[in-house]
C-alpha positions as CSV (number, residue, x, y, z in Angstrom):
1,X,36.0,23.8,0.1
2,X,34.9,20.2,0.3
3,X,32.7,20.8,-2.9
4,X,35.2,22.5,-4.8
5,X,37.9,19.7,-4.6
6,X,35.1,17.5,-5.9
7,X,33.9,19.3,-8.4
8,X,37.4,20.2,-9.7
9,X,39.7,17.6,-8.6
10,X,38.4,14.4,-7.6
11,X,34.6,14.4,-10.1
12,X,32.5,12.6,-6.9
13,X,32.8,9.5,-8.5
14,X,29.6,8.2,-6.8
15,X,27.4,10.5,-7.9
16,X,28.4,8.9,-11.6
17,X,27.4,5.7,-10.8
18,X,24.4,7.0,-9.2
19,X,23.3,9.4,-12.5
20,X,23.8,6.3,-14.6
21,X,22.0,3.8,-12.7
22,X,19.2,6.2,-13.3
23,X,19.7,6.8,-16.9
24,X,19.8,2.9,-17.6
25,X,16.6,2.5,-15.4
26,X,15.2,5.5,-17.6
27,X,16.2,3.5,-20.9
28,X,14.0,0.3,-19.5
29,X,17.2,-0.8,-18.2
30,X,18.9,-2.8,-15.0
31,X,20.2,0.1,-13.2
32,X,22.9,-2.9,-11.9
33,X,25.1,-3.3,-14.6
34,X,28.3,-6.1,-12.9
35,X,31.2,-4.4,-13.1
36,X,33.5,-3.3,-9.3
37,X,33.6,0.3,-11.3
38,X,31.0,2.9,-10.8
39,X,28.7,0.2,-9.4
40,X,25.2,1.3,-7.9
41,X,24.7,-1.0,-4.7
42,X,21.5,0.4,-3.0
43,X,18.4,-1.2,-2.6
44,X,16.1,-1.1,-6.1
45,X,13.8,1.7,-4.9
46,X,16.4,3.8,-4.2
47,X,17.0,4.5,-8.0
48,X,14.0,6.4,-8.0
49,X,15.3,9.3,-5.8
50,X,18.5,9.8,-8.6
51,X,15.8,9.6,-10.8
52,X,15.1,13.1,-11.7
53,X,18.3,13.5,-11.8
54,X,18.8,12.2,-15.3
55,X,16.6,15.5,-16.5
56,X,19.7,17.5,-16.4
57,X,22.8,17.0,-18.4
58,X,25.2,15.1,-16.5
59,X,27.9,18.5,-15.6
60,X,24.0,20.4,-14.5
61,X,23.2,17.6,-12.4
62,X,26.7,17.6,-10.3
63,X,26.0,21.0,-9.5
64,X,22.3,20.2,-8.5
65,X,23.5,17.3,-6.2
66,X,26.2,19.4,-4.7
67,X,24.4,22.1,-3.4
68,X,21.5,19.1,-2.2
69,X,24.5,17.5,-0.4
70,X,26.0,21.0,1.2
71,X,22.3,21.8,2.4
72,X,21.8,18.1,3.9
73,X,24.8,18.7,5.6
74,X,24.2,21.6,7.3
75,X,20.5,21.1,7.9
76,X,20.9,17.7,9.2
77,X,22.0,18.3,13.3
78,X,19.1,21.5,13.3
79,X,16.5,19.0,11.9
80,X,17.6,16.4,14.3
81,X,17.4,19.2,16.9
82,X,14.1,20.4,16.1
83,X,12.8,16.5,16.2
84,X,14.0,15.8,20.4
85,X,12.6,19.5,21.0
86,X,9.1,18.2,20.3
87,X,8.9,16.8,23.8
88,X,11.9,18.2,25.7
89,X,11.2,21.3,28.0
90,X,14.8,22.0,27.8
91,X,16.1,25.5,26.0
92,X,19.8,25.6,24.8
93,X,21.6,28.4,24.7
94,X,23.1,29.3,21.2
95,X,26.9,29.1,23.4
96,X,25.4,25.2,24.2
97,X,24.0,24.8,20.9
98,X,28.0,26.4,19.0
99,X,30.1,24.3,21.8
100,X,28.1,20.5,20.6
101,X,28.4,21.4,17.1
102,X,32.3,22.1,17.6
103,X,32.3,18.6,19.5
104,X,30.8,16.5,16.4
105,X,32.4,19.1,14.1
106,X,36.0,18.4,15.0
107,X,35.1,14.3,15.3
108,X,33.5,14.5,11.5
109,X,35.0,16.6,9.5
110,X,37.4,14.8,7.7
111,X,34.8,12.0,7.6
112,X,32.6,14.7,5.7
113,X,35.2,15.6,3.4
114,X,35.7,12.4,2.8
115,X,32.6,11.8,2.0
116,X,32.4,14.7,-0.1
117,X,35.1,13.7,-2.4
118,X,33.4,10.8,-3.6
119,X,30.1,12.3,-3.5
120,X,28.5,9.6,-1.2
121,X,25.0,9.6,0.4
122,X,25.4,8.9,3.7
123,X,24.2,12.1,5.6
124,X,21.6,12.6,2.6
125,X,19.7,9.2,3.2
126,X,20.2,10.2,7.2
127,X,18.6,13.6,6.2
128,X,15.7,11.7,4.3
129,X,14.9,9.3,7.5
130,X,15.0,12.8,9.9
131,X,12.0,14.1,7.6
132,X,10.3,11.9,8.1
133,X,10.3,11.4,11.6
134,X,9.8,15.0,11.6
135,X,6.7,14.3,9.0
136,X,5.7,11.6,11.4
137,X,5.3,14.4,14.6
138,X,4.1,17.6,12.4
139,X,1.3,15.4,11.0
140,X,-1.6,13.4,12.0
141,X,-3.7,10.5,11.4
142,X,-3.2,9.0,8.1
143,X,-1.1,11.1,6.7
144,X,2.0,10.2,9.3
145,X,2.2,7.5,6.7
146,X,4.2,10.0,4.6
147,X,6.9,10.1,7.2
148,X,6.8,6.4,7.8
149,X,7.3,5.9,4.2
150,X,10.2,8.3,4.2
151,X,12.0,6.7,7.4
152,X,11.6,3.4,5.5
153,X,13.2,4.9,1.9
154,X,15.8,5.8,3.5
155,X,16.7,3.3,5.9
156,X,16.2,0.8,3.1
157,X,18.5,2.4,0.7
158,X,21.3,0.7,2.3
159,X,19.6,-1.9,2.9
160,X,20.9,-3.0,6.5
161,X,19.7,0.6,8.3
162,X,16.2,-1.0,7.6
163,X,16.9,-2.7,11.1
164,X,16.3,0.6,12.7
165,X,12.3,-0.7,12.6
166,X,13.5,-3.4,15.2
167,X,12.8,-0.2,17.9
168,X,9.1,-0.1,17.3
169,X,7.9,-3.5,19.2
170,X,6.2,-1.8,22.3
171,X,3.2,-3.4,20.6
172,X,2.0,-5.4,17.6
173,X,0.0,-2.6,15.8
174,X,3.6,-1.0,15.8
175,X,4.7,-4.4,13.9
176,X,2.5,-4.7,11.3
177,X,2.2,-0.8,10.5
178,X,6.4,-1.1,9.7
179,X,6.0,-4.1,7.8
180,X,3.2,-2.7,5.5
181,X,5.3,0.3,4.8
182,X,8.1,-2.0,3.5
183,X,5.9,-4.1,1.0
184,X,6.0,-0.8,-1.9
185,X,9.6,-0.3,-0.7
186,X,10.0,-3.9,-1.4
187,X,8.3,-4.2,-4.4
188,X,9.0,-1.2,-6.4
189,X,10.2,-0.3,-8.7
190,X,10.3,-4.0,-9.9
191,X,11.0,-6.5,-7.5
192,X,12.9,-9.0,-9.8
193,X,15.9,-5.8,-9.1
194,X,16.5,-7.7,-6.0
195,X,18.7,-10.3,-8.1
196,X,20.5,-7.8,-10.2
197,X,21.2,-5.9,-6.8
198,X,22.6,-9.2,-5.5
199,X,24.6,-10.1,-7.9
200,X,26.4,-6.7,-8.4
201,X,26.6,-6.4,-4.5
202,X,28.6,-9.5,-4.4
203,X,30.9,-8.5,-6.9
204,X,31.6,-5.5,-5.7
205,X,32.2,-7.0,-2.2
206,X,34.7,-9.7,-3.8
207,X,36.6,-7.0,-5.4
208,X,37.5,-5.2,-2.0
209,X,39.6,-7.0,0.2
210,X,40.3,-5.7,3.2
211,X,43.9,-6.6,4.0
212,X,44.5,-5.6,7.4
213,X,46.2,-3.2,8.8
214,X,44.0,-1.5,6.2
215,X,43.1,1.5,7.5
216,X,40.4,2.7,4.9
217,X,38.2,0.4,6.1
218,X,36.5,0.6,9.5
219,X,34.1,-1.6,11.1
220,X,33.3,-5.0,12.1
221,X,34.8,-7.4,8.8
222,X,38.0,-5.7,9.1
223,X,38.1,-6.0,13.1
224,X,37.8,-9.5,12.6
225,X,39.9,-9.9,10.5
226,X,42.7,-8.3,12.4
227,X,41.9,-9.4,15.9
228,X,40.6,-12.9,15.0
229,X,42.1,-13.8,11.7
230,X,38.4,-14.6,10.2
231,X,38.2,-14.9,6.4
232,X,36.0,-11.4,5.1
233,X,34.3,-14.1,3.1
234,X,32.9,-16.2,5.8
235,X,30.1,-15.9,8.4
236,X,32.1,-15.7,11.2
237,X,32.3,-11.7,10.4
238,X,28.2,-11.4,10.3
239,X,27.9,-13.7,13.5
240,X,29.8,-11.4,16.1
241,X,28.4,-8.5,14.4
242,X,24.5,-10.4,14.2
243,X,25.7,-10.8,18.8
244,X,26.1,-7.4,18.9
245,X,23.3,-5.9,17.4
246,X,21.3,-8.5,18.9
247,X,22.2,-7.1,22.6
248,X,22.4,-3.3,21.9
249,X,18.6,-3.9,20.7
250,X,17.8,-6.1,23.9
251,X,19.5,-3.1,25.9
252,X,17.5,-0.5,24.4
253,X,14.0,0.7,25.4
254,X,11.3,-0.2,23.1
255,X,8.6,1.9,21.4
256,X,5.1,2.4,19.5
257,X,5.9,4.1,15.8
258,X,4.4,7.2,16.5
259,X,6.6,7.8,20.3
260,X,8.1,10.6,18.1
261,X,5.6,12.5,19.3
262,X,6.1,12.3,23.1
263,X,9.5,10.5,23.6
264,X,11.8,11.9,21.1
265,X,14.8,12.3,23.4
266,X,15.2,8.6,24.3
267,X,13.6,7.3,21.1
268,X,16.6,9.4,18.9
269,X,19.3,8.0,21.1
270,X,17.9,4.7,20.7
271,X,18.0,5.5,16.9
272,X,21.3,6.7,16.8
273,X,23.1,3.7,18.8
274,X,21.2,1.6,16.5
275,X,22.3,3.2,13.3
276,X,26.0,3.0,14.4
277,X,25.5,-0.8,15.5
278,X,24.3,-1.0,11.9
279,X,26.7,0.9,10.5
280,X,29.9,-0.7,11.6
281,X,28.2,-4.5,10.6
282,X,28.6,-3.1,7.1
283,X,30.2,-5.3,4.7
284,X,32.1,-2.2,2.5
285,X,32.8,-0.1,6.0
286,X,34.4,2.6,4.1
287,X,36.2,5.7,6.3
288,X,33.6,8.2,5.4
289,X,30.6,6.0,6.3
290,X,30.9,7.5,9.9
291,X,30.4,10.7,8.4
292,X,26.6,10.7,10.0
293,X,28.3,10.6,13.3
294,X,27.6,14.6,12.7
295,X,24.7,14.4,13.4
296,X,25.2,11.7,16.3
297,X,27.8,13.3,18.1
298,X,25.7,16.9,17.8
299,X,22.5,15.7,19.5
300,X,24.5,13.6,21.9
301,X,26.2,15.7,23.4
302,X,23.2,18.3,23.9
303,X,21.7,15.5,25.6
304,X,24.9,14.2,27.8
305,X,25.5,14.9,31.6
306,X,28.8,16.5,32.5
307,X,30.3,13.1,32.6
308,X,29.1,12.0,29.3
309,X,30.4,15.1,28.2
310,X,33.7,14.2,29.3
311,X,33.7,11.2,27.3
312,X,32.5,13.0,24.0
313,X,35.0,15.4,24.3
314,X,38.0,13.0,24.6
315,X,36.7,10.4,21.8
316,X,36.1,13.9,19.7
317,X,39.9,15.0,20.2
318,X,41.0,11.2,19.7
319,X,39.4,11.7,16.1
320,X,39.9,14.8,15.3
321,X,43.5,15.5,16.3
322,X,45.6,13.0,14.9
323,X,46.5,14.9,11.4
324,X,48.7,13.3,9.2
325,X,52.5,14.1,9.2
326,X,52.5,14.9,13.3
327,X,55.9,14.0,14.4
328,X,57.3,13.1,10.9
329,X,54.9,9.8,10.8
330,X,51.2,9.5,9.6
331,X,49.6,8.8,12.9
332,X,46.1,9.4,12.0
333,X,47.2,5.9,9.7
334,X,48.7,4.4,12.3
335,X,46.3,4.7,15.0
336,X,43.5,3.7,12.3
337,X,45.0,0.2,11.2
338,X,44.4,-0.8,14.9
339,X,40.7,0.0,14.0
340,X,41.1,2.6,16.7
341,X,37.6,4.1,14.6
342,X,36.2,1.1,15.4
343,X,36.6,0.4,19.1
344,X,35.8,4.3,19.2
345,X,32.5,3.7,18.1
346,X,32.3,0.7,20.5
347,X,32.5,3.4,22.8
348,X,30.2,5.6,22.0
349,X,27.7,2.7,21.0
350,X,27.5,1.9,24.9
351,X,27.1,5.3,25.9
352,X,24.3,5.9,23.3
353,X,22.7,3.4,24.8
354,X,23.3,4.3,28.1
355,X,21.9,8.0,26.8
356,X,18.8,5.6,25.5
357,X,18.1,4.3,29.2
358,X,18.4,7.6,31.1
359,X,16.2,9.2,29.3
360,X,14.0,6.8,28.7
């Protein structure tokens, strides 16, 4: 239903911008081009993977990319599954298995649809970083490289989930292995990009204030802006975000690159508590960015204790059952320009980590 309204009614705007970025780059052009409208804001590299793409006429290629994005979806939370049952001698039940994906399912879904509409690539990059942790435990030696590479194109797509590398510091091999994956995803495919991307990132930025009690936008700027009275323009925003993320990674455990294979449980909680740290520092923390929490909420909540259970289950209900018009007022929008998405996520940031340390 979610791909219907987009292909019919709302066109999945993003998508456009994406399919032209890659047409210009195909032309020997910038694949930035400074304008607030239809602007491509991912990392240079990133073009390539809309690349082939720009084979297909444009109305071919929205059909292409929407069945992509309905299979990413709903292959996401199994893949994730499949990755912490590498090393885990539990077995769920298909009732346990149904009852988490209700959880996350009720949390997401308007986030999804959302998400849908303007044919964003959120669960699609998260799908592209899960292969390759999958690649990285279904193959060996050398050739784990492939995965390594794939968890680095897509954290680096939007470019602030490259911070998810900050887990793998058990040791120094660990270091150096990450930061030699990053130098082609740095350099292709041109690295003079990075200005273009900069400029048209700032733009973009500058043309989206986030006037509180804004409730489209959900994540650290407009927090401070509304609790604090910071300026979205200043550094004040990026410091108390830069504090947080600072002591969720202190909190977490720490790991070699390749503890996929043997300690996936703790290592994906650790992933997914950093992900959401990341995710709510954005500087354009649109509603449907938490549209990965899908995929969070799922494999939390196969992993929680009856009391963490508890707590999934009321921050579920909290998001999923304030639908507009209840009582003759929008309270989904009212509840939301307190940032109540935000402090949610607080939340479930702390028990992620929490998740992180038990089973570590």
């Amino acid at each position: 239903m979610s791909g219907y309204r987009r292909q019919y009614l709302s066109d999945g705007r993003d998508f456009f911008a994406y399919y032209r970025a890659a047409e210009r780059f195909a032309q020997g052009l910038s694949p930035y081009f400074y304008t607030k409208d239809f602007a491509f804001k991912y990392a240079p590299v990133s073009v390539l993977i809309y690349l082939p793409f720009t084979l297909l006429r444009y109305e071919t290629a929205r059909w292409v990319y929407l069945l992509l994005h309905c299979f990413v979806v709903v292959a996401s939370p199994w893949l994730a599954l499949k990755i912490i049952q590498h090393s885990s001698s539990i077995k769920w039940s298909w009732k346990e298995l149904a009852i988490s994906q209700l959880v996350s399912l009720m949390a997401t879904l308007r986030f999804i649809d959302g998400e849908f509409q303007v044919s964003q690539s959120g669960i699609s990059l998260l799908f592209l970083i899960l292969l390759g942790l999958r690649a990285i435990q279904g193959l060996s030696g050398r050739l784990r490289f492939i995965g390594v590479f794939l968890v680095g194109l897509g954290g680096i797509t939007k470019i602030h989930s490259i911070s998810l590398f900050s887990l793998f510091t058990k040791n120094i091999k660990s270091v150096w292995l990450s930061a030699l994956v990053m130098v082609p995803l740095i350099l292709l495919p041109k690295p003079t990009l990075w200005f273009d991307w900069w400029v048209q990132t700032q733009q973009t930025y500058r043309d989206l204030p986030m006037h509180p009690p804004e409730y489209q936008f959900q994540g650290i700027y407009p927090l401070s802006m509304w609790a604090f009275g910071f300026d979205q323009f200043s550094i004040q925003p990026l410091l108390l975000w830069l504090g947080l993320f600072v002591v969720v990674w202190w909190l977490l455990p720490k790991f070699d690159l390749f503890d996929w294979v043997s300690r996936s449980e703790s290592l994906m909680m650790s992933l997914i508590a950093l992900m959401a740290t990341t995710l709510i520092g954005s500087p354009l923390p649109w509603h449907y960015t938490f549209s990965v929490f899908w995929v969070f909420l799922f494999v939390s909540y196969l992993l929680a204790n009856p009391n963490e259970k508890k707590v999934l289950i009321a921050v579920s209900l909290v998001l999923g059952l304030t639908p507009q018009g209840i009582l003759g007022i929008d309270l989904s929008r009212w509840i939301e320009s307190y940032q109540s998405i935000t402090w949610l996520s607080f939340v479930l940031i702390a028990l992620w980590v929490k998740q992180a340390r038990r089973l570590a």
